[in-house]
PDB file of N, CA, C and O in Angstrom, chain B, residues numbered from 101:
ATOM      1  N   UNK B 101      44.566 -46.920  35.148  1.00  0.00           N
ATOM      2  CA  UNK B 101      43.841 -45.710  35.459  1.00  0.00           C
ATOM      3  C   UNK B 101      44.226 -44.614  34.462  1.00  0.00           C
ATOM      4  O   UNK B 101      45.420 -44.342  34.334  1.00  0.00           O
ATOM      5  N   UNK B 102      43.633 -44.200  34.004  1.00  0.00           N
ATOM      6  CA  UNK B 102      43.299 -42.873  33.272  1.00  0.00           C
ATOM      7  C   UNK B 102      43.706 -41.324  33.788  1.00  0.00           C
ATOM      8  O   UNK B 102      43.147 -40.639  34.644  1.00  0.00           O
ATOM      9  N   UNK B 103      44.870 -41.024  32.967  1.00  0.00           N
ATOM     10  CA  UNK B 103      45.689 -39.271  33.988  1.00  0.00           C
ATOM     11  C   UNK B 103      44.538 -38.187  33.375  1.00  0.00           C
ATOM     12  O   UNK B 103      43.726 -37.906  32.493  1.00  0.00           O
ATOM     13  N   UNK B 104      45.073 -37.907  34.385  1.00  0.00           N
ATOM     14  CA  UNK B 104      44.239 -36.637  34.917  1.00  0.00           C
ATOM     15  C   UNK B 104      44.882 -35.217  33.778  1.00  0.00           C
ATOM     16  O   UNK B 104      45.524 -34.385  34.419  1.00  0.00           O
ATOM     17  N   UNK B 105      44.750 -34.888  32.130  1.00  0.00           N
ATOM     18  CA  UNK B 105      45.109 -33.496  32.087  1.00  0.00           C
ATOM     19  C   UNK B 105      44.551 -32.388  32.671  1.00  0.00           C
ATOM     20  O   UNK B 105      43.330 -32.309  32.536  1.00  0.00           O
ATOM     21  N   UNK B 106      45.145 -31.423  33.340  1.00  0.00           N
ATOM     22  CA  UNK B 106      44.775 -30.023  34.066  1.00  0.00           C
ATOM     23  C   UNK B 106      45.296 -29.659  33.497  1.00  0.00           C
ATOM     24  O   UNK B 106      46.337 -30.127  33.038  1.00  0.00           O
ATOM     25  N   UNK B 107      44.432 -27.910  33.108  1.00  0.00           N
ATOM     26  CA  UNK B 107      44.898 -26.934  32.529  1.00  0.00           C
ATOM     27  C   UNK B 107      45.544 -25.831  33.695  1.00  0.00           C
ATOM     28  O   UNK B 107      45.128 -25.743  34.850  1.00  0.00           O
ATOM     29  N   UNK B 108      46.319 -25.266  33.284  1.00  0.00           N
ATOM     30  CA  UNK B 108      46.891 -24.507  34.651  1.00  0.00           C
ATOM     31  C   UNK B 108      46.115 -23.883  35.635  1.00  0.00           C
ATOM     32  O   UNK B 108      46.434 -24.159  36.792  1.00  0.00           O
ATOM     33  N   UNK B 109      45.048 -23.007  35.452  1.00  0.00           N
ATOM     34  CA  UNK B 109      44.367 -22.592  36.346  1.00  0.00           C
ATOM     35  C   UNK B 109      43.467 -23.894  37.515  1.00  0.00           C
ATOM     36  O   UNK B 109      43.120 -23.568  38.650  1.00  0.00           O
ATOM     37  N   UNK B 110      43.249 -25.174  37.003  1.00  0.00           N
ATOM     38  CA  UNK B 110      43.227 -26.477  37.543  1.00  0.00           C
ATOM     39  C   UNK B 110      44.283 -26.435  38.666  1.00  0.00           C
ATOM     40  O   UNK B 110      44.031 -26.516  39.868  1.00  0.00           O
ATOM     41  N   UNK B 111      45.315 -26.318  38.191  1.00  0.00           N
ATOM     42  CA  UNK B 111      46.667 -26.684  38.676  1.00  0.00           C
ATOM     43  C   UNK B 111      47.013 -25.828  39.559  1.00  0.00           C
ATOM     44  O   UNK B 111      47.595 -26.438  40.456  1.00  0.00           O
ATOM     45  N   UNK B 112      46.940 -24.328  39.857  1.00  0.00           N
ATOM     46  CA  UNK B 112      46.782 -23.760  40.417  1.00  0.00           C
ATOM     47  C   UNK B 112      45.838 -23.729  41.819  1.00  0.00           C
ATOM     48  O   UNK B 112      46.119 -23.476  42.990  1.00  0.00           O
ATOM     49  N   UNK B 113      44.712 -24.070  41.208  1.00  0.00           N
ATOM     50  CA  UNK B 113      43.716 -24.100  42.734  1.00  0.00           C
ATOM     51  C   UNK B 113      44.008 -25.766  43.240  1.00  0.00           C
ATOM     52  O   UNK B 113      43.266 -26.095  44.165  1.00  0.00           O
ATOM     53  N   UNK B 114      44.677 -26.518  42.916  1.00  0.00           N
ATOM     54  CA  UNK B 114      45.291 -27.758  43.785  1.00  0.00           C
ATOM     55  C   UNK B 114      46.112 -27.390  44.224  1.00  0.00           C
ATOM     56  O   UNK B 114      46.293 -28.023  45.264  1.00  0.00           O
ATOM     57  N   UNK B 115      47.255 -26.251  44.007  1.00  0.00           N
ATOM     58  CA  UNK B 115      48.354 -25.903  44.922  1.00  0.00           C
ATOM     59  C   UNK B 115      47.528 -25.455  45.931  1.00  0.00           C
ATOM     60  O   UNK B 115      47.732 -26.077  46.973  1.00  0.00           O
ATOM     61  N   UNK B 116      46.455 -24.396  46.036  1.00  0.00           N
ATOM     62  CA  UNK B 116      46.218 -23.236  47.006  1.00  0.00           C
ATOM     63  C   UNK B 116      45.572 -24.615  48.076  1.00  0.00           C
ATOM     64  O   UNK B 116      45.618 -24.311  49.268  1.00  0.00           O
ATOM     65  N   UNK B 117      45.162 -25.632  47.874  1.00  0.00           N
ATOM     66  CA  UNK B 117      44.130 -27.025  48.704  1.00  0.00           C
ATOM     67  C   UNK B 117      44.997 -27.582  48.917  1.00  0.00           C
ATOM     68  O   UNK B 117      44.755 -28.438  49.767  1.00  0.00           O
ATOM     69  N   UNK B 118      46.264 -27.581  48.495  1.00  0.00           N
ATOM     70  CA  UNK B 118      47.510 -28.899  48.731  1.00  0.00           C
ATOM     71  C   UNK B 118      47.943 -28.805  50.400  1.00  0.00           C
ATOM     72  O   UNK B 118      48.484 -29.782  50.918  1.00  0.00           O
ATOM     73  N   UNK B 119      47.682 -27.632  51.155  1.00  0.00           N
ATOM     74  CA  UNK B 119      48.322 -27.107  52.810  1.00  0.00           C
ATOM     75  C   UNK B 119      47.101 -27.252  53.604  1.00  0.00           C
ATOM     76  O   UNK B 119      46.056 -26.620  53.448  1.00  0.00           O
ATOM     77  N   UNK B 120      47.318 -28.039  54.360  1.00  0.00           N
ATOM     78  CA  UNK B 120      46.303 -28.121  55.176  1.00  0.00           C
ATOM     79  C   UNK B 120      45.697 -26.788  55.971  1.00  0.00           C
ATOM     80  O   UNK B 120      46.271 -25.876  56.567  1.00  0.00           O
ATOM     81  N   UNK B 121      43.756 -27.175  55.630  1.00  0.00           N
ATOM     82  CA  UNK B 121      43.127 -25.834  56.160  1.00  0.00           C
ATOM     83  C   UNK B 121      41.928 -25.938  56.746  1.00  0.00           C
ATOM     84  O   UNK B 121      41.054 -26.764  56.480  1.00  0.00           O
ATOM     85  N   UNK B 122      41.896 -24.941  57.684  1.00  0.00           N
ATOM     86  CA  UNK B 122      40.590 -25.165  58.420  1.00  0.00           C
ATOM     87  C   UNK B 122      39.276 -25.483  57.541  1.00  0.00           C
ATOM     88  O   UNK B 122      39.123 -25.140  56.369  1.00  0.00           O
ATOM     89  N   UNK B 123      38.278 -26.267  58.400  1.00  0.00           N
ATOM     90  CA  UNK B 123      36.861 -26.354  57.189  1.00  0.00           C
ATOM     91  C   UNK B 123      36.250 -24.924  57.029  1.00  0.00           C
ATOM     92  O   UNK B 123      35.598 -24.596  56.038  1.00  0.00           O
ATOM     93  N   UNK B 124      36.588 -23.877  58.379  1.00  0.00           N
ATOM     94  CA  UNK B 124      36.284 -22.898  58.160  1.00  0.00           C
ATOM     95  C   UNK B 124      36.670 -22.074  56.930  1.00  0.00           C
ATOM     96  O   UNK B 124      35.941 -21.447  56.162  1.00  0.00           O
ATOM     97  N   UNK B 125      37.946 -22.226  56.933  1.00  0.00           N
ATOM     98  CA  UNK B 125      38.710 -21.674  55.866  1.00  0.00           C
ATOM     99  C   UNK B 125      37.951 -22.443  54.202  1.00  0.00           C
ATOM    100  O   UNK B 125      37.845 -21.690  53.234  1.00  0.00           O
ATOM    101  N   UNK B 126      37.735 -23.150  54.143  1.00  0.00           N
ATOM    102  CA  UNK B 126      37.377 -24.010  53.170  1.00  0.00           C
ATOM    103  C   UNK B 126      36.043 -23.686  52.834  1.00  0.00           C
ATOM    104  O   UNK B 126      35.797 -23.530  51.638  1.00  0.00           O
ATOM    105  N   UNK B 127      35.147 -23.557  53.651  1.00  0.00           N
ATOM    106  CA  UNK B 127      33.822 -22.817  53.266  1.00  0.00           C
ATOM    107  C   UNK B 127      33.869 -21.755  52.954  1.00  0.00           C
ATOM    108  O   UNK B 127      33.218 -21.364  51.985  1.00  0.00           O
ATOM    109  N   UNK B 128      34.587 -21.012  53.610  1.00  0.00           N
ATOM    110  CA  UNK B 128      34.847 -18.967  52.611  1.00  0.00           C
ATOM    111  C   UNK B 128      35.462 -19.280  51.489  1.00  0.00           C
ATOM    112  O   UNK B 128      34.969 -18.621  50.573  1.00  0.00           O
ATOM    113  N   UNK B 129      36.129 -19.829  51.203  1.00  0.00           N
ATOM    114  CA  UNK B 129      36.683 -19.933  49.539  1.00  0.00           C
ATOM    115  C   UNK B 129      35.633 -20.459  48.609  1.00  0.00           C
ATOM    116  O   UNK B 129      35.424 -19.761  47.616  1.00  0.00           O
ATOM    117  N   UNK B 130      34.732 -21.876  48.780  1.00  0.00           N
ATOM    118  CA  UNK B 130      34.009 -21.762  48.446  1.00  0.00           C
ATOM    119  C   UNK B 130      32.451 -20.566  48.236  1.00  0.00           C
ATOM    120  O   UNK B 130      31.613 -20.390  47.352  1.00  0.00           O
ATOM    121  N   UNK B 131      32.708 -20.025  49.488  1.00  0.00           N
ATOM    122  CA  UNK B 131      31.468 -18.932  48.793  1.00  0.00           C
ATOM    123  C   UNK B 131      31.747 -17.750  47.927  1.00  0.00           C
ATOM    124  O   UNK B 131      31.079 -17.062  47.155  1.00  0.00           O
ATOM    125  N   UNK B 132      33.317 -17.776  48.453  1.00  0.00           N
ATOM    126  CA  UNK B 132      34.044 -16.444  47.102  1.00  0.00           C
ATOM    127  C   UNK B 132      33.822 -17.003  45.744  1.00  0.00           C
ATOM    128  O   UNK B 132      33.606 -16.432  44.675  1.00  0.00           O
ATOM    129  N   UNK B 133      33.966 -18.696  46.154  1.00  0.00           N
ATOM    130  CA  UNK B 133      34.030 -19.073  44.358  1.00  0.00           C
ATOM    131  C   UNK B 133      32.073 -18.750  43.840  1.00  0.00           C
ATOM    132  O   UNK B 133      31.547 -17.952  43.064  1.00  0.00           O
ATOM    133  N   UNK B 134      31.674 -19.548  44.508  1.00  0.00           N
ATOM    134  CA  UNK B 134      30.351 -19.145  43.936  1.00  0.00           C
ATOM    135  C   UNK B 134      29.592 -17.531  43.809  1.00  0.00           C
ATOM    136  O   UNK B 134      28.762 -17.171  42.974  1.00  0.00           O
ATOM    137  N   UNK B 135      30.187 -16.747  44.924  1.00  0.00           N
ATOM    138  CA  UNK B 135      29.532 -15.476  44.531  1.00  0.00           C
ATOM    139  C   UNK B 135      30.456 -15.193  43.698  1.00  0.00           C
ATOM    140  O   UNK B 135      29.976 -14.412  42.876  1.00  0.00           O
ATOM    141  N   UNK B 136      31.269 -15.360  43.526  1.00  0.00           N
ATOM    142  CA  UNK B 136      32.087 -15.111  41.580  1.00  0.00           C
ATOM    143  C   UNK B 136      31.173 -15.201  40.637  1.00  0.00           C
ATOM    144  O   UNK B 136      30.519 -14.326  40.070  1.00  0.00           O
ATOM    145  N   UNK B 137      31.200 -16.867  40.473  1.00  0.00           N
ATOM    146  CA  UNK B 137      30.322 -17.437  39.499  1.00  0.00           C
ATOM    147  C   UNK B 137      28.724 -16.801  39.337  1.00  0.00           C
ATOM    148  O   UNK B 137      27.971 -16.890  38.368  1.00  0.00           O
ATOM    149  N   UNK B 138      28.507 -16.132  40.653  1.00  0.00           N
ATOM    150  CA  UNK B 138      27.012 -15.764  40.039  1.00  0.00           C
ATOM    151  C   UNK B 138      26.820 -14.283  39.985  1.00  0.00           C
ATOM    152  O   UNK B 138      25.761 -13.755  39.645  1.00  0.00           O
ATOM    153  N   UNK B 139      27.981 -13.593  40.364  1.00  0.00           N
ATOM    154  CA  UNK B 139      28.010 -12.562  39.640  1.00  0.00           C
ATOM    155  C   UNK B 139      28.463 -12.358  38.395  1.00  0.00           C
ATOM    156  O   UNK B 139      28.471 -11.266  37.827  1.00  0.00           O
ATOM    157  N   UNK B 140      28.927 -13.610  37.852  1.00  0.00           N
ATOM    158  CA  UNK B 140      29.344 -13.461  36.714  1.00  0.00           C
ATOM    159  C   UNK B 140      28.197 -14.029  35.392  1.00  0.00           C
ATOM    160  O   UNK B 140      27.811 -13.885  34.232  1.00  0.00           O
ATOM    161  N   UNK B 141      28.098 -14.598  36.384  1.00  0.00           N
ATOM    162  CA  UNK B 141      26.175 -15.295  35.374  1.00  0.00           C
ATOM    163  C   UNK B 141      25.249 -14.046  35.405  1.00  0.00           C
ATOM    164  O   UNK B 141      24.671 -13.556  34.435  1.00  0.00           O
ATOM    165  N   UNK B 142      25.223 -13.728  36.366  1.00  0.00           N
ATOM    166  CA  UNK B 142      24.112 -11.882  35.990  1.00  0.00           C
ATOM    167  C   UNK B 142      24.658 -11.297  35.257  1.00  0.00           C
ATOM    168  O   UNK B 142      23.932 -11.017  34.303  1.00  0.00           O
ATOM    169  N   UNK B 143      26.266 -10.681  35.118  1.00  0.00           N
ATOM    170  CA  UNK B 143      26.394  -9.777  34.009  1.00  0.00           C
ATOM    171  C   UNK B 143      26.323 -10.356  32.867  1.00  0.00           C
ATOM    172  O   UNK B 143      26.198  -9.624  31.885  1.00  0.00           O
ATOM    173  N   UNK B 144      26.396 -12.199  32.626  1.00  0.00           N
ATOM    174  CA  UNK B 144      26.280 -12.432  31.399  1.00  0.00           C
ATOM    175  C   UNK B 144      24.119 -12.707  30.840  1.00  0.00           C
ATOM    176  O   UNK B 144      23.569 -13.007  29.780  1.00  0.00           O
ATOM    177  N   UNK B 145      23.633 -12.401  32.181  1.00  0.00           N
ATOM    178  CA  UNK B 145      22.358 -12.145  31.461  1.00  0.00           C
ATOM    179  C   UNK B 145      21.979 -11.000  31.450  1.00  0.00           C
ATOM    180  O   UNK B 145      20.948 -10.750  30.826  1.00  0.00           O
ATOM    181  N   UNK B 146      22.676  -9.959  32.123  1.00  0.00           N
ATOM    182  CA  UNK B 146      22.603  -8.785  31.990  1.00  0.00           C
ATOM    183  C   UNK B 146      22.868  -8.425  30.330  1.00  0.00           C
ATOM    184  O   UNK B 146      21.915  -8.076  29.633  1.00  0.00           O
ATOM    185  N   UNK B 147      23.747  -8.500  29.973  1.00  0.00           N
ATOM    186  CA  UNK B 147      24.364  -8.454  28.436  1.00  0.00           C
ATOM    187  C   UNK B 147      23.387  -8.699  27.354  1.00  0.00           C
ATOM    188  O   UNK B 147      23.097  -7.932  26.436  1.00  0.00           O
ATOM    189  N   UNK B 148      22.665 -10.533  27.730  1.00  0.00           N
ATOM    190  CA  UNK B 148      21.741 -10.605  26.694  1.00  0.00           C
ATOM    191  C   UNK B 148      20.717  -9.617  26.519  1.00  0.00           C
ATOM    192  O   UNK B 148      20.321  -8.964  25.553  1.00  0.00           O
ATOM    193  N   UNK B 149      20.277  -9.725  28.206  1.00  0.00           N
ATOM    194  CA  UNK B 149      19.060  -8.902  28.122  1.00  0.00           C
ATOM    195  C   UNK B 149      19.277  -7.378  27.449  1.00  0.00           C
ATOM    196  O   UNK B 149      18.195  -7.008  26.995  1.00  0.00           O
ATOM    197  N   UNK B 150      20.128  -6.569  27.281  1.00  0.00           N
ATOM    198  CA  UNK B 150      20.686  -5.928  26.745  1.00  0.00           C
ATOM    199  C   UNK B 150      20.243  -5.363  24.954  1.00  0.00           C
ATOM    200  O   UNK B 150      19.659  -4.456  24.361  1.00  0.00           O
ATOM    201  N   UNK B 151      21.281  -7.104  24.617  1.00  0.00           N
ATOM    202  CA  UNK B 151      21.180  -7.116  23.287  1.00  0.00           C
ATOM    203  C   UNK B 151      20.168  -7.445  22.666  1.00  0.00           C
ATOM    204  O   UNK B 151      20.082  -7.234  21.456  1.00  0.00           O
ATOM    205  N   UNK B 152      19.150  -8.056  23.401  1.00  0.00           N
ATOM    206  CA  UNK B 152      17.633  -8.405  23.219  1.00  0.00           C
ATOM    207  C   UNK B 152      16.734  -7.264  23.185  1.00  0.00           C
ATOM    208  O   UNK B 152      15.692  -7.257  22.530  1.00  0.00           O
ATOM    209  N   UNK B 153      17.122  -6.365  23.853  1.00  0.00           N
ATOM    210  CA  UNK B 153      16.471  -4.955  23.856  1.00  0.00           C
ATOM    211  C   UNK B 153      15.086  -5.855  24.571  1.00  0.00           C
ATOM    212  O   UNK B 153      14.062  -5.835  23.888  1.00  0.00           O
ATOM    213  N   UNK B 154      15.037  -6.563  25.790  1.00  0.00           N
ATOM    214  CA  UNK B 154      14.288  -7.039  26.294  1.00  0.00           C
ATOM    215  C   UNK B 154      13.599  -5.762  27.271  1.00  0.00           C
ATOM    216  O   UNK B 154      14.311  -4.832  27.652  1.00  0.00           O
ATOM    217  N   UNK B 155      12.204  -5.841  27.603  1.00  0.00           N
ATOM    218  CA  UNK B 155      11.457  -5.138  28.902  1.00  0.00           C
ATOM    219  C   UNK B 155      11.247  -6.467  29.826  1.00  0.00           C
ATOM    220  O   UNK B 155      11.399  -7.643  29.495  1.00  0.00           O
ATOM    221  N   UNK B 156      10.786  -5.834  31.297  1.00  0.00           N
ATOM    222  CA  UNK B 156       9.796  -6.242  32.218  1.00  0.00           C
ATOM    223  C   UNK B 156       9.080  -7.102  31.581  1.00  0.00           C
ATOM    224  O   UNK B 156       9.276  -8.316  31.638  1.00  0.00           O
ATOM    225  N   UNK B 157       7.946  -6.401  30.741  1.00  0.00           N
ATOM    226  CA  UNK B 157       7.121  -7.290  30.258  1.00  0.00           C
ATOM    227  C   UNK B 157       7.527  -8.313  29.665  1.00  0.00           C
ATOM    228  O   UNK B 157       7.283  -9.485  29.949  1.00  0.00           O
ATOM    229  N   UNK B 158       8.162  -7.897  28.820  1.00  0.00           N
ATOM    230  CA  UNK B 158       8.903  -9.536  27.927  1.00  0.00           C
ATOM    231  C   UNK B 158       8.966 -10.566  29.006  1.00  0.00           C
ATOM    232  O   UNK B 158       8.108 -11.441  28.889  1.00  0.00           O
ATOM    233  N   UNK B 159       9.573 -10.652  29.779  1.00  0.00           N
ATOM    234  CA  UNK B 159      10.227 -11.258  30.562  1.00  0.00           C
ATOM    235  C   UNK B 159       8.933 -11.623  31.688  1.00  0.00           C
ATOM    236  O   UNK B 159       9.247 -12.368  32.616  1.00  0.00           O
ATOM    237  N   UNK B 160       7.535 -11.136  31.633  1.00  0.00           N
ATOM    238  CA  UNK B 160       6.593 -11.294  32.230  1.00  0.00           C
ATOM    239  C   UNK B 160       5.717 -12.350  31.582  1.00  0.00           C
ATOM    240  O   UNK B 160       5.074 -13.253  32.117  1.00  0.00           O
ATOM    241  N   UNK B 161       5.867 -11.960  30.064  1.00  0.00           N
ATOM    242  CA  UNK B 161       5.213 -12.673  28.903  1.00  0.00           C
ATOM    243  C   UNK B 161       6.191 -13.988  28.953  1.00  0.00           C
ATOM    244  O   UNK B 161       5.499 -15.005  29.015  1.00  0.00           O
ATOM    245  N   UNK B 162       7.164 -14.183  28.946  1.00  0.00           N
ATOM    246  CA  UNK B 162       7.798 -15.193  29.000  1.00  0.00           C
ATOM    247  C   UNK B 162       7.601 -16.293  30.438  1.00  0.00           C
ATOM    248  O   UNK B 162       8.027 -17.448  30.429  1.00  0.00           O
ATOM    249  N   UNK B 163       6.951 -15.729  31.503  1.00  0.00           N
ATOM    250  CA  UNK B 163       7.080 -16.475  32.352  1.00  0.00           C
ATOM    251  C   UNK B 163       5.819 -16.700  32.429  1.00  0.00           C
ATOM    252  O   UNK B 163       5.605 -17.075  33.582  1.00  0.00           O
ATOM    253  N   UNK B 164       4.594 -16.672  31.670  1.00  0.00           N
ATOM    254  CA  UNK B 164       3.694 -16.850  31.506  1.00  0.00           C
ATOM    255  C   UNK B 164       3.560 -17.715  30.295  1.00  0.00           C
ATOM    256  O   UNK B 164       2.376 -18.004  30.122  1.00  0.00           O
ATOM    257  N   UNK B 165       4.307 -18.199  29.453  1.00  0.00           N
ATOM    258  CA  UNK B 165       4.554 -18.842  28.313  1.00  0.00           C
ATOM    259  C   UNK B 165       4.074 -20.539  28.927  1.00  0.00           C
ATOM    260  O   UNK B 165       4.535 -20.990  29.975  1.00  0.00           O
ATOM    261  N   UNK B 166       3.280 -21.153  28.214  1.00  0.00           N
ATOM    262  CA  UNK B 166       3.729 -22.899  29.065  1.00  0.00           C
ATOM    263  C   UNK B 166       3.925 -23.551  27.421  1.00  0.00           C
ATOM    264  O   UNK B 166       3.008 -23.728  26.619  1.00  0.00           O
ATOM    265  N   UNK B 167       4.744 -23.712  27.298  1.00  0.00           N
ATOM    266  CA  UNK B 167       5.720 -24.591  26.364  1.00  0.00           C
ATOM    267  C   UNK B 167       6.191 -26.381  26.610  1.00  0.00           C
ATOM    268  O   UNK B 167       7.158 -26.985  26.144  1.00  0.00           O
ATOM    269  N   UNK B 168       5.192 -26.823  27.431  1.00  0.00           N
ATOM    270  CA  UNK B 168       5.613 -27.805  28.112  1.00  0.00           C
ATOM    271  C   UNK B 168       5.016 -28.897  27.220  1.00  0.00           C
ATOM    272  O   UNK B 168       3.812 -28.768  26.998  1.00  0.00           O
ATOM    273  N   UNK B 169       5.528 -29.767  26.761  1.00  0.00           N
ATOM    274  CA  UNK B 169       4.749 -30.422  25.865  1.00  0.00           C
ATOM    275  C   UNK B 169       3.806 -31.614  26.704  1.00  0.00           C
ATOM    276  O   UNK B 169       4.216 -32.215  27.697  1.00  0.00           O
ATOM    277  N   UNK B 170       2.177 -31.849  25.939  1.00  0.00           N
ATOM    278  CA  UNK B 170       1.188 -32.314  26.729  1.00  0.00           C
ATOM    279  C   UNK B 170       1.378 -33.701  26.958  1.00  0.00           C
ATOM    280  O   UNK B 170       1.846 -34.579  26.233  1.00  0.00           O
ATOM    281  N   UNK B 171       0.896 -33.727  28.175  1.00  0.00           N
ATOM    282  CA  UNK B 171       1.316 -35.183  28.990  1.00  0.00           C
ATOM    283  C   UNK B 171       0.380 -36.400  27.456  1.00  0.00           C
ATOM    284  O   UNK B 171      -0.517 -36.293  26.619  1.00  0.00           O
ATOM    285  N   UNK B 172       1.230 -37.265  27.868  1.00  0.00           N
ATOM    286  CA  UNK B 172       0.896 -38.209  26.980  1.00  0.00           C
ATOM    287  C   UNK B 172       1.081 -40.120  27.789  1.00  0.00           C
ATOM    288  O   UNK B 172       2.030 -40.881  27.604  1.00  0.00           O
ATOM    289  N   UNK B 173       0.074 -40.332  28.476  1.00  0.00           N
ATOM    290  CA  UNK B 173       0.160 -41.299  29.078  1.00  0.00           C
ATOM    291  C   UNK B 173       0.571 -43.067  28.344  1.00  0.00           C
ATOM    292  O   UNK B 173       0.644 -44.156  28.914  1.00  0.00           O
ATOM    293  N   UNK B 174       0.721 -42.767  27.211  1.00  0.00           N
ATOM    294  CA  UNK B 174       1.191 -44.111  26.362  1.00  0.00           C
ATOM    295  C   UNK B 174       2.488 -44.202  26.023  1.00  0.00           C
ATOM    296  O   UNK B 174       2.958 -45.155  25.402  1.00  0.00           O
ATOM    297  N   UNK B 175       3.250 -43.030  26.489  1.00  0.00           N
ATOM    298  CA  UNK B 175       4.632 -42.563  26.005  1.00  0.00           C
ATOM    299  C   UNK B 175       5.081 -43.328  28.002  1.00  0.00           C
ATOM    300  O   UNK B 175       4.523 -43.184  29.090  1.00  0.00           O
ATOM    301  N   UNK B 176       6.390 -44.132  27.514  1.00  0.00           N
ATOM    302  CA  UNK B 176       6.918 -44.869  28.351  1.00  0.00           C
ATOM    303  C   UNK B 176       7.912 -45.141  28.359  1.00  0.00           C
ATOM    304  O   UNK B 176       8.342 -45.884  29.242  1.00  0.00           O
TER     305      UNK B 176
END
């Protein structure tokens, strides 16, 4: 079998799971972790949008864009 390297912060959140805990308890940590993560994904599209000097519209024009390339029924 193949070891496991963890970087410390790894290593860290296996200590805080190593003590036994309610599932209750276990679902609030998970939603702290994810509303982390997605507040941290908005300020990082916050930023682009930013440096893009993006509008509304852009972002209207873009979701109106179809970029999808055309179905091709011989492709298999």
């Amino acid at each position: 079998m193949e070891s496991l390297n963890l970087n410390k912060n790894q290593l860290e959140i296996l200590k805080l799971f190593s003590r036994e805990m309610e599932e209750e308890d276990m679902v609030a940590i998970k939603r702290l972790i994810v509303r982390y993560l997605g507040e941290k994904i908005t300020r990082m599209a916050d930023k682009v949008w930013e440096e893009k000097g993006w509008t509304d519209e852009d972002i209207d024009r873009l979701l109106k864009e179809h970029k999808r390339t055309p179905y091709n029924p011989n492709n298999k």
